[in-house]
C-alpha positions in Angstrom: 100.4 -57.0 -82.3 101.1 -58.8 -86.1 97.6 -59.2 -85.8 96.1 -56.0 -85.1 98.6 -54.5 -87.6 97.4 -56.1 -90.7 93.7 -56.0 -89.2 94.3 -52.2 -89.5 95.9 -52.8 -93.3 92.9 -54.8 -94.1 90.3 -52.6 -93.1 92.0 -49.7 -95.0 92.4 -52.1 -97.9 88.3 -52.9 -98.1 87.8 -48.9 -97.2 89.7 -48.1 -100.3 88.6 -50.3 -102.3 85.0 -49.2 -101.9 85.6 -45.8 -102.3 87.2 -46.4 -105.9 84.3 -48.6 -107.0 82.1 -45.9 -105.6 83.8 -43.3 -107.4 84.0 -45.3 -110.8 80.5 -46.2 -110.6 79.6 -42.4 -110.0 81.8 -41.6 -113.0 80.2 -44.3 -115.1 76.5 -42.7 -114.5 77.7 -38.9 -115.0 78.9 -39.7 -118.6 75.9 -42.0 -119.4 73.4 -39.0 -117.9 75.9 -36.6 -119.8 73.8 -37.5 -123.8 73.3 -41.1 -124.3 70.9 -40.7 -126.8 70.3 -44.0 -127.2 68.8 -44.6 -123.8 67.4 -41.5 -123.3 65.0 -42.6 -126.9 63.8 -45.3 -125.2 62.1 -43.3 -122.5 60.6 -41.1 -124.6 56.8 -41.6 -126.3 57.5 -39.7 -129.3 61.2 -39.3 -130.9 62.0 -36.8 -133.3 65.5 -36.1 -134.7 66.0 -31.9 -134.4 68.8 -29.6 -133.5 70.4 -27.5 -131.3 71.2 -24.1 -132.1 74.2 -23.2 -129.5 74.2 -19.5 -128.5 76.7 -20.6 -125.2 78.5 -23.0 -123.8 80.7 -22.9 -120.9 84.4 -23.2 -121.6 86.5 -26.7 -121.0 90.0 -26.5 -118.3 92.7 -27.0 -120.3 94.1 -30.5 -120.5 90.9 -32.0 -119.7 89.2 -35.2 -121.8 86.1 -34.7 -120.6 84.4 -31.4 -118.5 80.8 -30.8 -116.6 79.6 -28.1 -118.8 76.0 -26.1 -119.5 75.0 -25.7 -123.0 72.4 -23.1 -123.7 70.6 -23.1 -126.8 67.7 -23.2 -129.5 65.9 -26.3 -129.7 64.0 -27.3 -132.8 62.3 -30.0 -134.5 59.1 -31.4 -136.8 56.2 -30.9 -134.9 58.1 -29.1 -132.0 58.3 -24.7 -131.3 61.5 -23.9 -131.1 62.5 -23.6 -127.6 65.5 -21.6 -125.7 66.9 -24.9 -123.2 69.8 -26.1 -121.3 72.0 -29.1 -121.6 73.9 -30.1 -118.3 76.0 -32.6 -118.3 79.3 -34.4 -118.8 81.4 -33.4 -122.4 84.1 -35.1 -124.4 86.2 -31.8 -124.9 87.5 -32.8 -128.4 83.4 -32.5 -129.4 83.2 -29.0 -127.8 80.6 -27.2 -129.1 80.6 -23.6 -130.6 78.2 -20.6 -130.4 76.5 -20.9 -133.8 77.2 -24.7 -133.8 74.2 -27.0 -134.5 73.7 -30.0 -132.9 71.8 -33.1 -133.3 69.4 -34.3 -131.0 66.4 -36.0 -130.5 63.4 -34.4 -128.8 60.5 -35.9 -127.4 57.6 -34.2 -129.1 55.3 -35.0 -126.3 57.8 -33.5 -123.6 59.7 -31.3 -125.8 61.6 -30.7 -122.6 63.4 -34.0 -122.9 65.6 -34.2 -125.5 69.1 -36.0 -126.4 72.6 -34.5 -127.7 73.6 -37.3 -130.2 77.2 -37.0 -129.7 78.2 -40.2 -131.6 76.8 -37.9 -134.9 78.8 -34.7 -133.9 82.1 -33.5 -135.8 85.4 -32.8 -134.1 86.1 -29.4 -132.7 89.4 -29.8 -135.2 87.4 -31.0 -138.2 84.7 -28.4 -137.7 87.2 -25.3 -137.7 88.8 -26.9 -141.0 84.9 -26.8 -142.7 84.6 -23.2 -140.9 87.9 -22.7 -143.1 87.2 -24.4 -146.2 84.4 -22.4 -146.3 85.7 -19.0 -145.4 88.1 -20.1 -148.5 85.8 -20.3 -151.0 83.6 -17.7 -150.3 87.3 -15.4 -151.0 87.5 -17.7 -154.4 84.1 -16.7 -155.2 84.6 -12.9 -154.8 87.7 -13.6 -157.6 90.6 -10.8 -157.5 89.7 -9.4 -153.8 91.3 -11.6 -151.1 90.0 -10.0 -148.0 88.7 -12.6 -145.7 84.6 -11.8 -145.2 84.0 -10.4 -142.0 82.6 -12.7 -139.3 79.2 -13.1 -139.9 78.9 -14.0 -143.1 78.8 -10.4 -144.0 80.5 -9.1 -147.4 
């Protein structure tokens, strides 16, 4: 019977323990697929730094660290058309991007359909909205006495 028992304890043991390797090792090639630019370079016959213009991107859950997203956007480089593409894949939330937001990538100017987001090279979602503010700040300094904000756009 004390036998059987921790058979039974064993075998759930090894079943659990296969399904968190599993699941790490899963998790370990969603975030690899989800921009490692480094690696995704090396398959490609002709590298080219560009960017990508976001014009959407799916929102984060809050509380997350990292969210399956879709980014949609303008891609465009040297030797490349600019393109309207799609970015799938696995996000650090605190590198969120922004409609507007222009990312770096590298594209493949033979297969301009394979390109890389170069997270390592993107700005925090915090320190981006403090250069969106710093801006904003001294386009009012530059107007002198009038301390209207310019509306969104640019406009003003």
């Amino acid at each position: 019977m004390a036998t059987s028992m921790m058979s039974a304890i064993l075998t759930q043991l090894v079943v659990v323990g296969a399904i968190i390797l599993v699941v790490a090792l899963v998790l370990i090639r969603v975030m690899r697929a989800g921009g490692n630019a480094a690696t995704a370079v090396k398959s490609m016959a002709d590298p080219v730094p560009g960017t990508l213009l976001v014009t959407a991107a799916a929102m984060p859950d809050r509380g997350s660290a990292y969210h399956m997203t879709r980014i949609t956007g303008i891609l465009s480089a040297e030797g490349v058309e600019p393109r309207a593409v799609q970015f799938g894949g696995l996000v650090k939330t605190s590198l969120w991007p922004s409609p507007g937001q222009q990312l770096p990538v590298v594209v493949d100017r033979a297969d301009p359909g394979k390109f890389a987001i170069e997270w390592d090279k993107v700005r925090g979602t915090g320190d981006a909205a403090l250069d969106q503010a710093q801006a904003l700040a001294a386009a009012m300094r530059a107007k002198g006495g009038d301390h209207e904000a310019p509306p969104p756009g640019g406009g003003g």
